[in-house]
C-alpha positions as CSV (number, residue, x, y, z in Angstrom):
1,X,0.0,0.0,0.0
2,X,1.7,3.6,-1.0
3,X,1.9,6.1,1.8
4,X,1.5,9.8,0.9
5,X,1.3,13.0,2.5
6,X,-1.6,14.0,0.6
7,X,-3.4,13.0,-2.5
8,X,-0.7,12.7,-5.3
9,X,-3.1,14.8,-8.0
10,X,-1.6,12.5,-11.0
11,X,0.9,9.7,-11.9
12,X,-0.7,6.1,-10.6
13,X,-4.3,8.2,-10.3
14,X,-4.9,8.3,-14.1
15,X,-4.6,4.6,-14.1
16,X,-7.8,5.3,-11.3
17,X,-9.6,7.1,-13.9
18,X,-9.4,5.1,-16.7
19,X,-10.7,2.2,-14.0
20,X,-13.4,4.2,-13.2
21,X,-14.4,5.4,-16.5
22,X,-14.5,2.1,-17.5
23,X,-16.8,0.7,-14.5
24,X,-19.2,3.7,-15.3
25,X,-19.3,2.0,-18.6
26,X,-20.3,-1.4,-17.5
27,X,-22.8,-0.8,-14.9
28,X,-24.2,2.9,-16.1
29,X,-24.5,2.1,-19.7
30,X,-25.1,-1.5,-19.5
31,X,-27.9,-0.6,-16.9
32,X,-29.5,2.2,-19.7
33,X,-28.7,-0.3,-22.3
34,X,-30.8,-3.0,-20.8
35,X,-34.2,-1.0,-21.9
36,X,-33.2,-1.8,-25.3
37,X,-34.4,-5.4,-24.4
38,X,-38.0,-4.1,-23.4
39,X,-39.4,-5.0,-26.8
40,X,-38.3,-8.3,-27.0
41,X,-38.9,-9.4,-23.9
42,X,-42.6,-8.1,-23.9
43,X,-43.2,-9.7,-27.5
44,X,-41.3,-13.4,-25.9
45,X,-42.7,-13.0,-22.0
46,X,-46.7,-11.7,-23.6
47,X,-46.6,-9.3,-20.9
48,X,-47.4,-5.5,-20.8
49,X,-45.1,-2.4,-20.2
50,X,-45.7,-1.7,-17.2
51,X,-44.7,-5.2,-15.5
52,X,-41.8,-5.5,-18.1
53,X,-40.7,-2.0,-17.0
54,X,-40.2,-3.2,-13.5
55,X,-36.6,-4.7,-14.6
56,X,-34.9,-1.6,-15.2
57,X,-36.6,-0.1,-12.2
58,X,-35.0,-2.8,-10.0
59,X,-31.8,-2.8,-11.5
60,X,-31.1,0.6,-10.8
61,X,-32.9,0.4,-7.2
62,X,-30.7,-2.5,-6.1
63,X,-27.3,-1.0,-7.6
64,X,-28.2,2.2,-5.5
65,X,-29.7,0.6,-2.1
66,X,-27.0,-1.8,-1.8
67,X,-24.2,0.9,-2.7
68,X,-23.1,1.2,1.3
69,X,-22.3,-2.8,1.0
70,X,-20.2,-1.8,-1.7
71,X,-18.6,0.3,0.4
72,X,-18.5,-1.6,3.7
73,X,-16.4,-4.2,1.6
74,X,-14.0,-1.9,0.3
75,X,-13.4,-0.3,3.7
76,X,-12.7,-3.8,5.7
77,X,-11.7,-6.2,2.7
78,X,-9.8,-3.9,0.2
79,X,-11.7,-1.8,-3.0
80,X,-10.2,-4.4,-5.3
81,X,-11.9,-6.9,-3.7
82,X,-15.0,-6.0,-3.9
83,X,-15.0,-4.7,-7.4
84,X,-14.1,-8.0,-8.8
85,X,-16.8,-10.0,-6.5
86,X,-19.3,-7.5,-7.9
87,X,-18.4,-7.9,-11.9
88,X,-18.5,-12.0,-11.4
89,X,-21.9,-11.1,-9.7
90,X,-23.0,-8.7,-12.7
91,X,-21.4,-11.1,-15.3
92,X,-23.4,-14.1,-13.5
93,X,-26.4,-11.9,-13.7
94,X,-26.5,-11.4,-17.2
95,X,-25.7,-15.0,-18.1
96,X,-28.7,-16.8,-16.0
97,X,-31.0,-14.2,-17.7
98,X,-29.8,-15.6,-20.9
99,X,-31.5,-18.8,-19.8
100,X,-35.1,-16.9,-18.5
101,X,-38.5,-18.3,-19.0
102,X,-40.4,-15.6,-16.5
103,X,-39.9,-12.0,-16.0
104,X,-39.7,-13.3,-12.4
105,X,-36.9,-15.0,-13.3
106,X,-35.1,-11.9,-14.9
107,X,-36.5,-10.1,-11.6
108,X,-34.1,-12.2,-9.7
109,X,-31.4,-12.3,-12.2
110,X,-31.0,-9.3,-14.3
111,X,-32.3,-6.8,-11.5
112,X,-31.6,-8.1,-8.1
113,X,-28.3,-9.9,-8.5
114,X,-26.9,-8.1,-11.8
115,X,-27.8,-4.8,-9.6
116,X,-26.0,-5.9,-6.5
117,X,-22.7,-6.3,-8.6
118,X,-23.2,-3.5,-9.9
119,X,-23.5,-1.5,-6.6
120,X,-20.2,-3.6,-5.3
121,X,-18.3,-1.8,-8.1
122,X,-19.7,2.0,-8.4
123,X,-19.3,3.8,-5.3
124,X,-16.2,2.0,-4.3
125,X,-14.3,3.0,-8.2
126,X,-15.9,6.7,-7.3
127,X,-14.4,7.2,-4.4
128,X,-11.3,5.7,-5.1
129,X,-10.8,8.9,-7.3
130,X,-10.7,11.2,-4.5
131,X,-8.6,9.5,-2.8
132,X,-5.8,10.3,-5.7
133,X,-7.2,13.9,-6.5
134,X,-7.6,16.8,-4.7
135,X,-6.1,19.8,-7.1
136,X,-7.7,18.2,-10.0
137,X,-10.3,16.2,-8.5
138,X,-13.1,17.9,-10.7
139,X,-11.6,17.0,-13.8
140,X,-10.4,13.5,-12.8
141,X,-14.5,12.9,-11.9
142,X,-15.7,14.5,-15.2
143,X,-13.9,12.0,-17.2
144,X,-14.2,9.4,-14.9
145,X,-18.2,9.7,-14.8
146,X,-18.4,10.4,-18.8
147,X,-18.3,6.7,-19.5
148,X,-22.0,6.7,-18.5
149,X,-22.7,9.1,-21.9
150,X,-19.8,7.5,-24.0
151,X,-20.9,4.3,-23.3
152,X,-24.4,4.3,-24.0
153,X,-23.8,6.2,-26.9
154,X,-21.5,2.8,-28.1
155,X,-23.5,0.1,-26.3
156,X,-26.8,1.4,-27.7
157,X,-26.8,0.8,-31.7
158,X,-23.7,-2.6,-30.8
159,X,-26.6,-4.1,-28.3
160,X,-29.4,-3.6,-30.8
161,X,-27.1,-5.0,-33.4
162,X,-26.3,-8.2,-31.4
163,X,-30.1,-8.4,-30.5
164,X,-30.5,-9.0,-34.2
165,X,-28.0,-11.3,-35.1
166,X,-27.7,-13.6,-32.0
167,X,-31.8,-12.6,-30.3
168,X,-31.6,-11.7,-27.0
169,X,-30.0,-14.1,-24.9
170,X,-27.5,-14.1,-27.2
171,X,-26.9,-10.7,-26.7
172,X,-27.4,-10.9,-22.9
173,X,-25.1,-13.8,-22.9
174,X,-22.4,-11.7,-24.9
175,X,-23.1,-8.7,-22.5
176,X,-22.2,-10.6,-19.5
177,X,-18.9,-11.5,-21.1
178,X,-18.2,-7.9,-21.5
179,X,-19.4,-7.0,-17.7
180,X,-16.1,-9.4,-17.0
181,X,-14.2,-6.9,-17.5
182,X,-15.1,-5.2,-14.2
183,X,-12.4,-7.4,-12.5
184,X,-10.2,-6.1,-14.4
185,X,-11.0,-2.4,-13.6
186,X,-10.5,-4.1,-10.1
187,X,-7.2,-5.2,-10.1
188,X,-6.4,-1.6,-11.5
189,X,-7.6,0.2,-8.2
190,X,-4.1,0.1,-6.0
191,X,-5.0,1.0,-3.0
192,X,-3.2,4.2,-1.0
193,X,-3.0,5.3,2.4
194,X,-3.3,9.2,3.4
195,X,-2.1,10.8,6.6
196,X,-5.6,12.0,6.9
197,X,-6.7,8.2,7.2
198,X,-5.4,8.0,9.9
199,X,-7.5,8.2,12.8
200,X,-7.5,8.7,16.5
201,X,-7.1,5.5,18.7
202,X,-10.0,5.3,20.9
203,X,-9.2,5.9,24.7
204,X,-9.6,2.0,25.7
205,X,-6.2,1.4,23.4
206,X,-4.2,3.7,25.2
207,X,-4.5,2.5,28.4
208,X,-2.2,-0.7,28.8
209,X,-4.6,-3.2,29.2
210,X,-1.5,-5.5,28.4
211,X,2.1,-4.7,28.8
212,X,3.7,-4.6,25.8
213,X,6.0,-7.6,26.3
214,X,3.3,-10.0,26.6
215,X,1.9,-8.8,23.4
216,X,3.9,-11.3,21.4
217,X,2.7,-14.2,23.8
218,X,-1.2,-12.9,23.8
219,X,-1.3,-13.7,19.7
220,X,-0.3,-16.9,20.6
221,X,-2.9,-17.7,22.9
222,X,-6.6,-19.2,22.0
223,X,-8.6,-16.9,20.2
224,X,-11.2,-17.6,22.7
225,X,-9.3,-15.4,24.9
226,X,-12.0,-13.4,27.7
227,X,-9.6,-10.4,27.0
228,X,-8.7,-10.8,23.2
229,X,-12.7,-11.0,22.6
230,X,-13.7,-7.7,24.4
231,X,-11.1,-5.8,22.6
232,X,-11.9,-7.1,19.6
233,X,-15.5,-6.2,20.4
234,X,-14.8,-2.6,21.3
235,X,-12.2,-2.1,18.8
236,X,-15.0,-3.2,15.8
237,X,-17.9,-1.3,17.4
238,X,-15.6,1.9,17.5
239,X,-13.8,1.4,14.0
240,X,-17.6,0.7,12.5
241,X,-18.9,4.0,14.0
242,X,-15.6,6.1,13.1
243,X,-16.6,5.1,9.4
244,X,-20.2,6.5,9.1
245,X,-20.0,8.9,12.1
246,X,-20.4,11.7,9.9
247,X,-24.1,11.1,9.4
248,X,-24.7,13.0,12.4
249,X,-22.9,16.3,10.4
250,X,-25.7,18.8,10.0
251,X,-24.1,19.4,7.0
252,X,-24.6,15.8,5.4
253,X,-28.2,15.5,6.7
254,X,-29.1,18.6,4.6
255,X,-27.2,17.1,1.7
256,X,-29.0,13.8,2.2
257,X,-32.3,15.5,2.1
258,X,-31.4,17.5,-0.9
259,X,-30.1,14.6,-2.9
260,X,-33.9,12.4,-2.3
261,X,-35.4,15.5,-4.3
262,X,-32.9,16.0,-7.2
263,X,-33.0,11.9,-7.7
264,X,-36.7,11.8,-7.9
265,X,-36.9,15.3,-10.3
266,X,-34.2,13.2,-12.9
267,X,-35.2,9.9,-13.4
268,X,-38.7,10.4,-14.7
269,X,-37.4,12.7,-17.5
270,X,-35.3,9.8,-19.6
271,X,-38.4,7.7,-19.1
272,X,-40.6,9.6,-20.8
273,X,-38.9,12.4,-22.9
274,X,-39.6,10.4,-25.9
275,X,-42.9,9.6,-25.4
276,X,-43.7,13.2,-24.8
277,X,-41.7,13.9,-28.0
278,X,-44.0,11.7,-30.1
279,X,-47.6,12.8,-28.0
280,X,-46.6,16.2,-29.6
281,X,-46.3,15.1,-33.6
282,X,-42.2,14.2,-33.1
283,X,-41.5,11.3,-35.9
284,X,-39.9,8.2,-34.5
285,X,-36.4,9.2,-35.6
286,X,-36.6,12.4,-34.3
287,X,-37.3,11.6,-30.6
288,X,-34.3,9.0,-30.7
289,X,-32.0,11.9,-31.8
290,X,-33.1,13.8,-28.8
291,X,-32.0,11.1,-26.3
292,X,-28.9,10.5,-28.8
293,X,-27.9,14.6,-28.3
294,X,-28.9,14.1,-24.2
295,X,-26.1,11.3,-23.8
296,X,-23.6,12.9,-26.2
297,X,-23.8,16.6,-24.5
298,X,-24.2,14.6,-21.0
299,X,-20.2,14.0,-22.0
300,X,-19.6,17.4,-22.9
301,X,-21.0,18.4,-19.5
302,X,-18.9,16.0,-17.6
303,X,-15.4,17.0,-18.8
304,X,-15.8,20.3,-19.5
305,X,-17.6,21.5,-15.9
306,X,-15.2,19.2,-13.9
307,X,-12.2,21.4,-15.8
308,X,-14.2,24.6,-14.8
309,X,-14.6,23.6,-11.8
310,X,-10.9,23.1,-10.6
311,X,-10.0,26.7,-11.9
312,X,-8.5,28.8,-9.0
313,X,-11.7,31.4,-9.5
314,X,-14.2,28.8,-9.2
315,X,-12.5,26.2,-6.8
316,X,-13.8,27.4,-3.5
317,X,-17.3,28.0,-5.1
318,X,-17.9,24.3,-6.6
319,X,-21.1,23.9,-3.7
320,X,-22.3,26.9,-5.6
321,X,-21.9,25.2,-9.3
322,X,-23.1,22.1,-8.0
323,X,-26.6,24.3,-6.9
324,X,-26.6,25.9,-10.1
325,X,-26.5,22.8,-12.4
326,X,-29.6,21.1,-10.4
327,X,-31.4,24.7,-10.1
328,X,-30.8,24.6,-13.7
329,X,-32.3,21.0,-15.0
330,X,-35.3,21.9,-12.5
331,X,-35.9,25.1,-15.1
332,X,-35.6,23.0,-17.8
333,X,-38.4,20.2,-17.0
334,X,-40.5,23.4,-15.8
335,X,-40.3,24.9,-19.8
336,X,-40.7,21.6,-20.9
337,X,-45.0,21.1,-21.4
338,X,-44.7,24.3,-23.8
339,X,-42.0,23.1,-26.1
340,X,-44.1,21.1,-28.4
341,X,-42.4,20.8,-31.7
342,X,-39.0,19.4,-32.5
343,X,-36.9,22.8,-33.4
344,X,-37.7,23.6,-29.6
345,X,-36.9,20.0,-28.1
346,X,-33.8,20.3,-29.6
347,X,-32.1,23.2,-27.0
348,X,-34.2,21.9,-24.4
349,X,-31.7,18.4,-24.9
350,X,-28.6,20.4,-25.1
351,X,-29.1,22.6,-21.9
352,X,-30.6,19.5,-19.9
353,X,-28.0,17.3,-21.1
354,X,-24.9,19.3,-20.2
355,X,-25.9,20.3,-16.4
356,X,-27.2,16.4,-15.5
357,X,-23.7,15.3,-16.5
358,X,-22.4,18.7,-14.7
359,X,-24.3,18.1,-11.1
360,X,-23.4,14.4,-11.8
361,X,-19.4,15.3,-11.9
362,X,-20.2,17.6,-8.8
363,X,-21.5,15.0,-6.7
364,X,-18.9,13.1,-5.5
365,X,-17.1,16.5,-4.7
366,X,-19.4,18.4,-3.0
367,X,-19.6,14.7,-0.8
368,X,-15.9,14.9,-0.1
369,X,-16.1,18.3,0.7
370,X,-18.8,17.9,3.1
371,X,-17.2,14.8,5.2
372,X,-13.7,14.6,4.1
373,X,-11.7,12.1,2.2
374,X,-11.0,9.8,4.5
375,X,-15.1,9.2,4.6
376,X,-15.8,9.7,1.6
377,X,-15.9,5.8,0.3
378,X,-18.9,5.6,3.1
379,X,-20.6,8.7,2.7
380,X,-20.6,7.9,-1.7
381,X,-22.3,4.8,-0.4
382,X,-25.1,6.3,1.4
383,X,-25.4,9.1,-1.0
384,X,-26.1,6.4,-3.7
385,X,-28.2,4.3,-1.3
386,X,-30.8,7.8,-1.3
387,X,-31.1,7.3,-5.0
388,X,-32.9,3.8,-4.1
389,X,-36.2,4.9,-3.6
390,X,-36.4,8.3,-5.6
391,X,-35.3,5.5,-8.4
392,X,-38.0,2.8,-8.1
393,X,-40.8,5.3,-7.1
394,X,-40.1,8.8,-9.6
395,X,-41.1,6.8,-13.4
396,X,-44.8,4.6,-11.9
397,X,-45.9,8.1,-9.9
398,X,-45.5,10.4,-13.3
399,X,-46.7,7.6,-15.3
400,X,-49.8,7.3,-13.1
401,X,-50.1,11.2,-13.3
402,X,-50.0,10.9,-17.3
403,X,-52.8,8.6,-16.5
404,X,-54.8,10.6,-14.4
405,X,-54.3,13.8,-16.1
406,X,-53.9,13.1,-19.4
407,X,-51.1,14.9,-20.3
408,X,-46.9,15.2,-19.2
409,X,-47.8,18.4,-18.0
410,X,-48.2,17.6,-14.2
411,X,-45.6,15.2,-14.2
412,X,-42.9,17.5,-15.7
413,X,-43.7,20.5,-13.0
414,X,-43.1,17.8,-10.1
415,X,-39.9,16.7,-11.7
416,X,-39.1,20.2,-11.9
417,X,-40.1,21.6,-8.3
418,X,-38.7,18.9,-6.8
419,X,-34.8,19.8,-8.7
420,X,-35.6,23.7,-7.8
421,X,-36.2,23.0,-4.4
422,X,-33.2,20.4,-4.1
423,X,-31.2,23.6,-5.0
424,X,-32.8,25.8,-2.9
425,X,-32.1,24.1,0.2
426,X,-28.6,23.7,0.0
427,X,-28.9,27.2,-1.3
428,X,-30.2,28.2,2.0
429,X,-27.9,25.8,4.5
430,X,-24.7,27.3,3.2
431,X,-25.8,30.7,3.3
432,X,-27.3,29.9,7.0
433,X,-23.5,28.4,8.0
434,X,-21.7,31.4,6.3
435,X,-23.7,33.8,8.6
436,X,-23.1,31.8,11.8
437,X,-19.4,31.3,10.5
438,X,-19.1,35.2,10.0
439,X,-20.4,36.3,13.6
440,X,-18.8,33.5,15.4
441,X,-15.0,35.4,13.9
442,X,-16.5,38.8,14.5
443,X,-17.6,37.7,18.4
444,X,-13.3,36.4,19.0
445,X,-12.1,39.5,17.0
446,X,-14.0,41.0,19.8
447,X,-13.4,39.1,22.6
448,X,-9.7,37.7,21.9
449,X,-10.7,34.4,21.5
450,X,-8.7,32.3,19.4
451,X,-10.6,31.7,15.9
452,X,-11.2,28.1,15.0
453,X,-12.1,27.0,11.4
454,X,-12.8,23.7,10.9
455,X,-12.7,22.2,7.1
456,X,-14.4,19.2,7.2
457,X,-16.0,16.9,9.8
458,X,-12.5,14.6,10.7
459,X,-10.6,17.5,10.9
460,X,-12.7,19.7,13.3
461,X,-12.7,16.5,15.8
462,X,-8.8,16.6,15.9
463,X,-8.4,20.2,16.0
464,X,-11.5,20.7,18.9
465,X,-9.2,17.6,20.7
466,X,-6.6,20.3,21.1
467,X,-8.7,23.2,22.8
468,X,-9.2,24.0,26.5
469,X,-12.4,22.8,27.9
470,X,-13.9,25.7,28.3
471,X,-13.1,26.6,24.5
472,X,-15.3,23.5,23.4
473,X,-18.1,24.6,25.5
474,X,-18.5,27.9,24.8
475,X,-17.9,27.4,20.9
476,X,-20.6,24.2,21.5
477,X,-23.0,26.6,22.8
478,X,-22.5,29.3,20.8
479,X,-22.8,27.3,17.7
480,X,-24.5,24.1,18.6
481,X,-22.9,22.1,15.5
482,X,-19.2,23.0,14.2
483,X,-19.8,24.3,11.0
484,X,-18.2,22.2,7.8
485,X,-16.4,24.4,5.3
């Protein structure tokens, strides 16, 4: 394992994005890809839409609820590890539903156990990025997180081709081949330790429970050992709550909120911008070049906001950009019901298409930023995990408000809202800290006090370790919650 001061910003790290870009690719694009399949399996299965539609729904609800496992195994195993348990998962996956006679069947297969692979592989590869990045770590998640676009736009018209050539489980049979190749994005991830990993020992392991010169004889002895077992109790129940401590950070639980509204306002827009595109007189081949620009600017949106990002004048605002891009999407499906022809779709797919990937990039930064690096494998896989429900619920609700209503209208102002609001409250929770963080400096310029500014959540409990007593209850008090930079 390579030791560094700080994230090296380069040399082994690209090797980490090219790893990453190309798990995006197999569980991102594979997971879009799969809706290709819809048609066939509703003509071989008899069954309608609406059940048939239930396997994408699942495969992207179980790759995002079981995202902390994911994460859980790359903590305590190692991040290679688990990627290449979950691509034999997502490969097996894909093969059994080569040999399906139910939808049930491809329930099980393609969407619960193809998903759980997938969710062993994405949050782990993500955060794995910012471990190597910090300078550039906007850039490095642009292209990482562009293989979603880049590889649907590839997988899309190669998957329709194999469908034709070899049906589908010949093509789902070829596609869990390619999944394979996960395990080798695995072995790619080399892991690295940081001096901010490493974390306080907890008081029961600085008191000498054992001199140290029996230490060599106690490893030697039964493993049923009274003594061996309660340390090894403590030491797991305090190592387990140092690694998802931070979702106690006021800062996080606003981000969590924020991040169930913007998952339900973007899902239901990919579902059913082509149907809308055809309710309004949109030929066939024109609604497929919509979602063909989407993808292609989704790229575009990736890179180039993750390299505008990590410019010095925009650095310390990327929270700010990250608000901006969802604000902006939530505008977009708000315009949407009155652009009813194609000349007017066709903006509507640029602008749309370049702040998803945008706020996509952003994510996993505004995450570090909020709890720190050495969390930030954990906190990707509960961020991911809040996707779950917005995921399986968002596309049935505005399809049953198409229903009711009769028209996308309703369902494209609740997509909307919900993005605009998503905004808003971060909008609001940083603006509420910078106040607080602004007359807590102008209350010690007055009194003398020391200031204390505290960056992320590990690093204010190390610096507030340091203080006087009375210094961590009056700032406590005064503050009630250290405020996260």
């Amino acid at each position: 394992r390579a030791r560094h001061a700080g994230p090296p910003d380069g040399g082994w790290g690209w090797m980490i994005v090219a790893g990453c870009f190309l798990v995006t690719i197999c569980t991102r694009a594979v997971t879009r890809c799969i809706s290709i399949f819809f048609v066939e399996f509703q003509a071989y299965f008899g069954q309608d839409y609406a059940r048939t539609a239930w396997i994408h729904s699942i495969v992207d609800c179980a790759t995002m609820l079981c995202a902390p496992l994911g994460s859980l195994i790359s903590n305590h195993v190692s991040c290679q590890v688990g990627i290449m348990l979950g691509g034999l998962l997502a490969s097996a996956g894909l093969i059994l539903s080569s040999f399906a006679t139910s939808l049930e069947h491809l329930y099980l297969s393609l969407g619960v156990l193809t998903g759980l692979g997938f969710a062993l592989c994405y949050s782990p590869a993500i955060a794995m990025v910012g471990k190597y990045f910090n300078k550039r770590k906007a850039l490095a998640y642009g292209i990482a997180m562009s293989g979603s676009g880049i590889g649907t736009f590839i997988l899309a018209p190669v998957v329709q081709l194999l469908i034709e050539q070899f049906s589908w489980r010949g093509a789902l049979l070829i596609l869990g081949g390619f999944v394979l190749n996960l395990c080798v994005c695995g072995a790619l991830m080399r892991p690295i330790a940081l001096k901010e990993d490493r974390k306080t020992a907890p008081e029961f392991l600085e008191q000498d429970y054992v001199p140290k010169a029996q230490e060599r004889d106690l490893k030697r002895m039964s493993a049923c050992s009274p003594l061996i077992k309660a340390w090894s109790h403590e030491c797991l129940c305090y190592c387990s709550w140092k690694e998802y401590d931070f979702l106690l950070m006021p800062g996080f639980m606003v981000l969590a909120v924020s991040v169930l509204f913007m998952a339900y306002g973007c899902s239901p827009l990919f579902v059913y911008l082509v149907p809308y595109a055809l309710s309004v007189g949109v030929s066939h081949h024109q609604a497929a070049f919509l979602m063909s620009i989407l993808g292609v600017i989704d790229i575009i949106g990736n890179i180039t906001f993750g390299w505008l990002t990590d410019r010095r004048c925009l650095k310390k605002h990327r929270h700010f950009c990250y608000l901006f891009a969802v604000g902006m999407d939530g505008l977009c499906c708000l315009f949407l019901p009155v652009l009813q022809n194609f000349p007017l779709l066709v903006p509507f797919s640029f602008t749309f298409g370049y702040f998803d990937g945008a706020y996509v990039t952003l994510i996993p930064v505004v995450t570090a930023d909020v709890v720190g690096t050495s969390s930030l494998s954990s906190a990707l896989g509960v961020v991911y995990f809040l996707h779950a429900i917005p995921y399986l619920v968002s596309p049935p609700v505005a399809g049953w408000l198409v229903d009711t209503t009769g028209s996308y209208t309703a369902s494209f102002l609740l997509c909307g809202f919900s993005m605009i609001f998503s905004s808003t409250l971060l909008c609001f929770a940083r603006l509420a800290k910078k106040i607080k963080r602004t007359r807590l400096r102008s209350f010690t310029s007055e009194t003398g006090t020391k200031q204390h500014i505290w960056t992320n959540g590990a690093i204010a409990y190390s610096v507030t370790a340091e203080l006087d007593q009375k210094d961590v209850e009056f700032l406590a008090a005064d503050t009630n919650s250290y405020s996260n930079r």
